[in-house]
Biotite code that builds the C-alpha atoms (Angstrom):
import biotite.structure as struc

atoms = struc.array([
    struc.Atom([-171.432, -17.310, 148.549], chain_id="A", res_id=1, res_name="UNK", atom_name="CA", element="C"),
    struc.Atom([-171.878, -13.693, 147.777], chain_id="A", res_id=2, res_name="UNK", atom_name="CA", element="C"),
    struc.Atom([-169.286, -11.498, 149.373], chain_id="A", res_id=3, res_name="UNK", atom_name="CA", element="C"),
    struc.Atom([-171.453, -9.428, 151.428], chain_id="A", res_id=4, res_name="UNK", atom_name="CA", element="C"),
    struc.Atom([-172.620, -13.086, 153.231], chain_id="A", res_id=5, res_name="UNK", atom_name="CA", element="C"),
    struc.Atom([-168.342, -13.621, 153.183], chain_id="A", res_id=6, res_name="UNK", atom_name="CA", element="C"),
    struc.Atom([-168.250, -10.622, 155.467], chain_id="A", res_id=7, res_name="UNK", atom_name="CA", element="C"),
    struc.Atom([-171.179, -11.099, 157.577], chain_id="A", res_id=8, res_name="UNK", atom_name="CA", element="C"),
    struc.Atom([-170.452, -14.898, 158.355], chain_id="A", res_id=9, res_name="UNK", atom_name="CA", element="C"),
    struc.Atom([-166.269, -13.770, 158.332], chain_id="A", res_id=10, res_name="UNK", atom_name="CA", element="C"),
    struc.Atom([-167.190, -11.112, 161.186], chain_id="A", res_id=11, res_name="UNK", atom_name="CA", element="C"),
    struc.Atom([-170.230, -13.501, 162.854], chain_id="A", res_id=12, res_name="UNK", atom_name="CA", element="C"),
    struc.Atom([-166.443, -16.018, 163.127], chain_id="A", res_id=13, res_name="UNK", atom_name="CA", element="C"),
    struc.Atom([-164.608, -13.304, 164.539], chain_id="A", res_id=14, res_name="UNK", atom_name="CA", element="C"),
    struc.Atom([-166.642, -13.161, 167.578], chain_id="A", res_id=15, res_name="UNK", atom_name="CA", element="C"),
    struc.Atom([-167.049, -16.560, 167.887], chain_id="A", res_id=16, res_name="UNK", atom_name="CA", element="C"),
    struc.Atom([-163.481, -16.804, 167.964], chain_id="A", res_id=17, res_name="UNK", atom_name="CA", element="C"),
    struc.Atom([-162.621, -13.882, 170.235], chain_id="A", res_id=18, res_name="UNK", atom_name="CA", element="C"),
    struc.Atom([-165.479, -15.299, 172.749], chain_id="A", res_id=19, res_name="UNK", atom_name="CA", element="C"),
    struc.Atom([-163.104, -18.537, 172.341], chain_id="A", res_id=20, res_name="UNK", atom_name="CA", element="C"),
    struc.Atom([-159.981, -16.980, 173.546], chain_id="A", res_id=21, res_name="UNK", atom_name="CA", element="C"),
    struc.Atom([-162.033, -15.400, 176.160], chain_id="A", res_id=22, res_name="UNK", atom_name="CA", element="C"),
    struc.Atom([-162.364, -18.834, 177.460], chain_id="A", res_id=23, res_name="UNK", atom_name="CA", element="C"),
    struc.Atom([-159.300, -20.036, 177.217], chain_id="A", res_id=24, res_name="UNK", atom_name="CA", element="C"),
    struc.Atom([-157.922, -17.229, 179.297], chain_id="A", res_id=25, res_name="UNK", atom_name="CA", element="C"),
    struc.Atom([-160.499, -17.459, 181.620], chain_id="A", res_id=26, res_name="UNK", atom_name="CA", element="C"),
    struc.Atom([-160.227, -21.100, 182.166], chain_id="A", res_id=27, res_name="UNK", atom_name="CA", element="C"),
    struc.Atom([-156.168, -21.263, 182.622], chain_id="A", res_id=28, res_name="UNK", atom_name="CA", element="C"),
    struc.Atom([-155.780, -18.192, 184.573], chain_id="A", res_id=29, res_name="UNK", atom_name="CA", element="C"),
    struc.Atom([-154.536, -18.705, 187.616], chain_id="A", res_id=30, res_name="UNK", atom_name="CA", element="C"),
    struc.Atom([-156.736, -16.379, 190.228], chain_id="A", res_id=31, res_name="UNK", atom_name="CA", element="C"),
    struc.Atom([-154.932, -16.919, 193.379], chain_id="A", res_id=32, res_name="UNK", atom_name="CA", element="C"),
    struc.Atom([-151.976, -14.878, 192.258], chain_id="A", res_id=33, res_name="UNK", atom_name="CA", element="C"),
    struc.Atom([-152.597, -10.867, 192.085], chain_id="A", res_id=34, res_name="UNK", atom_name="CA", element="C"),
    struc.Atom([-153.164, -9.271, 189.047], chain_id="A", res_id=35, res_name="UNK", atom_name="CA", element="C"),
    struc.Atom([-150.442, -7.281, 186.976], chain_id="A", res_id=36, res_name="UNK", atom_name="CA", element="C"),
    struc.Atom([-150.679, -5.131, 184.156], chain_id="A", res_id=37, res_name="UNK", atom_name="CA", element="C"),
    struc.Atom([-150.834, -7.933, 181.630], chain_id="A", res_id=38, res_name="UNK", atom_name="CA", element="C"),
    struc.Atom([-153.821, -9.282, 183.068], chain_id="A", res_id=39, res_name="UNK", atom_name="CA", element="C"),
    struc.Atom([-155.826, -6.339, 183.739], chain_id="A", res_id=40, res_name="UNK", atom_name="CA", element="C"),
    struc.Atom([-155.354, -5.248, 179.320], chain_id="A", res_id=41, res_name="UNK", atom_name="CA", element="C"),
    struc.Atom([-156.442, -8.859, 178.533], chain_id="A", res_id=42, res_name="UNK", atom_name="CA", element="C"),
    struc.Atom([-159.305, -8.420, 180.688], chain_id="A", res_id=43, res_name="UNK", atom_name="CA", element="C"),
    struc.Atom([-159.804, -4.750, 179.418], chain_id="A", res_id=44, res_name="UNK", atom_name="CA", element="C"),
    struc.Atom([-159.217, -5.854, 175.628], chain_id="A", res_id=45, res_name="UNK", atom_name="CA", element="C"),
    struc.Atom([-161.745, -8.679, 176.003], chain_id="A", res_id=46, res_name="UNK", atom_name="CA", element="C"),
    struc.Atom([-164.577, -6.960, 177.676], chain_id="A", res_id=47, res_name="UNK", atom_name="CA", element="C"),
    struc.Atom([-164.674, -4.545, 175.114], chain_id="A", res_id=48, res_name="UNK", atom_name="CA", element="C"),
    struc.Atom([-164.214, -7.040, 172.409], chain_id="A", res_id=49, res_name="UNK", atom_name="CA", element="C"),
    struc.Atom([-166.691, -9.594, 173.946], chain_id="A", res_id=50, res_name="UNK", atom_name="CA", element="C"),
    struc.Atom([-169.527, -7.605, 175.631], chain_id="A", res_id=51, res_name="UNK", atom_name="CA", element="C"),
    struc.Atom([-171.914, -10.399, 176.012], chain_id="A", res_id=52, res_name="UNK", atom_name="CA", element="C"),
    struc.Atom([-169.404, -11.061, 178.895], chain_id="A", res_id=53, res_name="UNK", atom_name="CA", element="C"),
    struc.Atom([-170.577, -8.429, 181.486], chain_id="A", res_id=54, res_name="UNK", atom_name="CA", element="C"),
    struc.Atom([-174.116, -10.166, 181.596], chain_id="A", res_id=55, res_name="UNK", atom_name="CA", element="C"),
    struc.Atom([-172.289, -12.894, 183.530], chain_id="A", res_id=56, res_name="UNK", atom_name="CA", element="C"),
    struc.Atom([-170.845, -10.491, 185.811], chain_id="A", res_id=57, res_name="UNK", atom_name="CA", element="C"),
    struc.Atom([-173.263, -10.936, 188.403], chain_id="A", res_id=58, res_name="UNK", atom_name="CA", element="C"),
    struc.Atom([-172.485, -14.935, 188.883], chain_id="A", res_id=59, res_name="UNK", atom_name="CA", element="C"),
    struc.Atom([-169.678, -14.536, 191.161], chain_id="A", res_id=60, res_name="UNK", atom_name="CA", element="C"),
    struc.Atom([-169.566, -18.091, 192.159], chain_id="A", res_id=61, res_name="UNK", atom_name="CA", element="C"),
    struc.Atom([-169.186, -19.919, 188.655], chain_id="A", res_id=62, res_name="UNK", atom_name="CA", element="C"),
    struc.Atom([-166.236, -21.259, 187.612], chain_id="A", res_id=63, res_name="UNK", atom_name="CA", element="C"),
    struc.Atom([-165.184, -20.129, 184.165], chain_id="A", res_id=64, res_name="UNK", atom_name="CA", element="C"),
    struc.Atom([-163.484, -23.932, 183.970], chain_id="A", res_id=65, res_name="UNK", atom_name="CA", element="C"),
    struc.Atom([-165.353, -27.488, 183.234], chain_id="A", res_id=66, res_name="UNK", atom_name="CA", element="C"),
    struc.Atom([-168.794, -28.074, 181.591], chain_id="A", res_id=67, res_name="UNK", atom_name="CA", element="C"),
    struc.Atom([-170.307, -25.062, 183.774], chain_id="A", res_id=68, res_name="UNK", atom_name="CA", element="C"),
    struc.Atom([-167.924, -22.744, 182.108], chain_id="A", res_id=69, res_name="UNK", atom_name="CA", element="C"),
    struc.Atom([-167.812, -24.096, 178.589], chain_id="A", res_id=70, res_name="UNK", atom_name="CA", element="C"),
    struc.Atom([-171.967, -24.118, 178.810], chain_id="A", res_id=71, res_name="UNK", atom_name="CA", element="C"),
    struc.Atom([-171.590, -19.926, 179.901], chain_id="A", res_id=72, res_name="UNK", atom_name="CA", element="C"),
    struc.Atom([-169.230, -19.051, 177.240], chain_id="A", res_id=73, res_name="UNK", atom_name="CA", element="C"),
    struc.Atom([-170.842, -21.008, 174.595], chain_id="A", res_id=74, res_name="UNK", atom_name="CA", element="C"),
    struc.Atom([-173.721, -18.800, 175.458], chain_id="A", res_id=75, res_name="UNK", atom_name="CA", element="C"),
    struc.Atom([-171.237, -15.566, 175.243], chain_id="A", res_id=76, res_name="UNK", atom_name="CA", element="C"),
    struc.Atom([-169.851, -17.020, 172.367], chain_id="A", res_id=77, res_name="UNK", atom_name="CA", element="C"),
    struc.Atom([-173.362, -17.608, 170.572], chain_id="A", res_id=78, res_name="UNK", atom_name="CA", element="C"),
    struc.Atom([-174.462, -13.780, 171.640], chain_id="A", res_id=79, res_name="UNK", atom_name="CA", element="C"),
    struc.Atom([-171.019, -12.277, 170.622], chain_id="A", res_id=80, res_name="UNK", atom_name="CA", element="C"),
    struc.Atom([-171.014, -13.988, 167.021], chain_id="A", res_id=81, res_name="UNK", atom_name="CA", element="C"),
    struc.Atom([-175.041, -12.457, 166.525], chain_id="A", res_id=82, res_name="UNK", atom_name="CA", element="C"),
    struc.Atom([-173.316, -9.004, 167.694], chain_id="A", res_id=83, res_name="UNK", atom_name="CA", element="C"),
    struc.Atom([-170.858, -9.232, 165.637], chain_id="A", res_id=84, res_name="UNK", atom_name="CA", element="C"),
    struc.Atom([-172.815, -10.673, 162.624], chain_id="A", res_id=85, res_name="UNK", atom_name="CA", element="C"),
    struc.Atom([-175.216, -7.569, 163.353], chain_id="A", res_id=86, res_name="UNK", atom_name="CA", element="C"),
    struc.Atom([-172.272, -5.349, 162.847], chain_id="A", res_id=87, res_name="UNK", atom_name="CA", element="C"),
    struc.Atom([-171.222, -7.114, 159.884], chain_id="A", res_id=88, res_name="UNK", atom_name="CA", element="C"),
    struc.Atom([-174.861, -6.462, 158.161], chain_id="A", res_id=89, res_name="UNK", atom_name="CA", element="C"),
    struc.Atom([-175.210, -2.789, 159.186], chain_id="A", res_id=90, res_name="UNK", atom_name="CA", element="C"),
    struc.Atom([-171.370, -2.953, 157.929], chain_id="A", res_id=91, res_name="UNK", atom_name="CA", element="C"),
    struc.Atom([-172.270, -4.346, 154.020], chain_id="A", res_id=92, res_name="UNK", atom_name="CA", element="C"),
    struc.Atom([-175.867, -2.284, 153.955], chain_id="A", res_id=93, res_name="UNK", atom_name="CA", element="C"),
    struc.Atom([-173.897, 1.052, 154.589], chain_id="A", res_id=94, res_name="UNK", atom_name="CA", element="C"),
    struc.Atom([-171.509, -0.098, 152.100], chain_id="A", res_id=95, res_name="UNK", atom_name="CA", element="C"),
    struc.Atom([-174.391, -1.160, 149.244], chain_id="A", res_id=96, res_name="UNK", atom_name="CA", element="C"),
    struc.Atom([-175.940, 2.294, 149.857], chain_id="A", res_id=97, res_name="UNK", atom_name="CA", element="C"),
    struc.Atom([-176.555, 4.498, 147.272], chain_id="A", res_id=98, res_name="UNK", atom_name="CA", element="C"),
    struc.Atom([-174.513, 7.507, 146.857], chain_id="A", res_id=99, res_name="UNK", atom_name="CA", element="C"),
    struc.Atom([-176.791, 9.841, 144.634], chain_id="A", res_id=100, res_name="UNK", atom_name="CA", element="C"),
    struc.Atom([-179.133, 11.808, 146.190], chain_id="A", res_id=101, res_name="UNK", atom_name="CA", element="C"),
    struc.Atom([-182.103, 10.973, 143.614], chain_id="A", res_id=102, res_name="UNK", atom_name="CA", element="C"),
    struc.Atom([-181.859, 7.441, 145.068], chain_id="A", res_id=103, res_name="UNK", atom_name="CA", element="C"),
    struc.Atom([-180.691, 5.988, 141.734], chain_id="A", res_id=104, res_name="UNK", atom_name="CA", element="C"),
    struc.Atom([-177.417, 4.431, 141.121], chain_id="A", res_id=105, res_name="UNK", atom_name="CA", element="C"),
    struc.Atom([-175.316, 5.531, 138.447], chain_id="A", res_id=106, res_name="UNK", atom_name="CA", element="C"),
    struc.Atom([-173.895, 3.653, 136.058], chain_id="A", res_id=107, res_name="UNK", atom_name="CA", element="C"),
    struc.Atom([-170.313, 2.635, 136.649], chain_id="A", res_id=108, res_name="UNK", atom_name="CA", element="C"),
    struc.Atom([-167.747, 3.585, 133.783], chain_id="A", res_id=109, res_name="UNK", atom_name="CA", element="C"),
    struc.Atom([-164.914, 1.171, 133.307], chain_id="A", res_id=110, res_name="UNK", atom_name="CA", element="C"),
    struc.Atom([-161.919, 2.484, 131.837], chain_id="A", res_id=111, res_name="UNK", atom_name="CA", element="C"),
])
């Protein structure tokens, strides 16, 4: 695999895995106690690091544990790897760009 596919799929894993952890947290946390600091950077840290999130913010009544929550974050998970991947691509073309005006590349000297 070429690396520029190494850091698309890499990053595309990333939010897969940080949509993950999302779930975990939001399966095991405990919602009958108030929240503290802790728990309101976790939540802050993961909405900005998981935005496919806030388009379940409007099901109030679904329970981020069981199949009904693993089915919903699968989908976040899914949506936050393809953002993610999309950054990863816009990521490797900037990087492949060329840097001469003219358009052409110029040849690299090795010392």
């Amino acid at each position: 695999m070429h690396k520029p596919w190494k850091t698309i799929v890499g990053l595309a894993l990333l939010g897969l895995a940080i949509a993950a952890l999302s779930y975990v947290y939001a399966a095991f946390y405990d919602y009958t106690k108030p929240m503290n600091r802790i728990d309101f950077a976790f939540v802050f840290i993961s909405i900005v690091l998981c935005p496919p999130q806030l388009l379940f913010g409007f099901c109030i009544d679904c329970e981020a544990s069981g199949r009904a929550g693993f089915i919903m974050y699968s989908v976040i998970g899914v949506l936050n790897a393809t953002l993610y991947a999309l950054i990863g691509y816009i990521v490797v073309s900037l990087r492949n760009r060329p840097n001469s005006p003219s358009g052409e590349q110029e040849p690299r000297v090795k010392f």
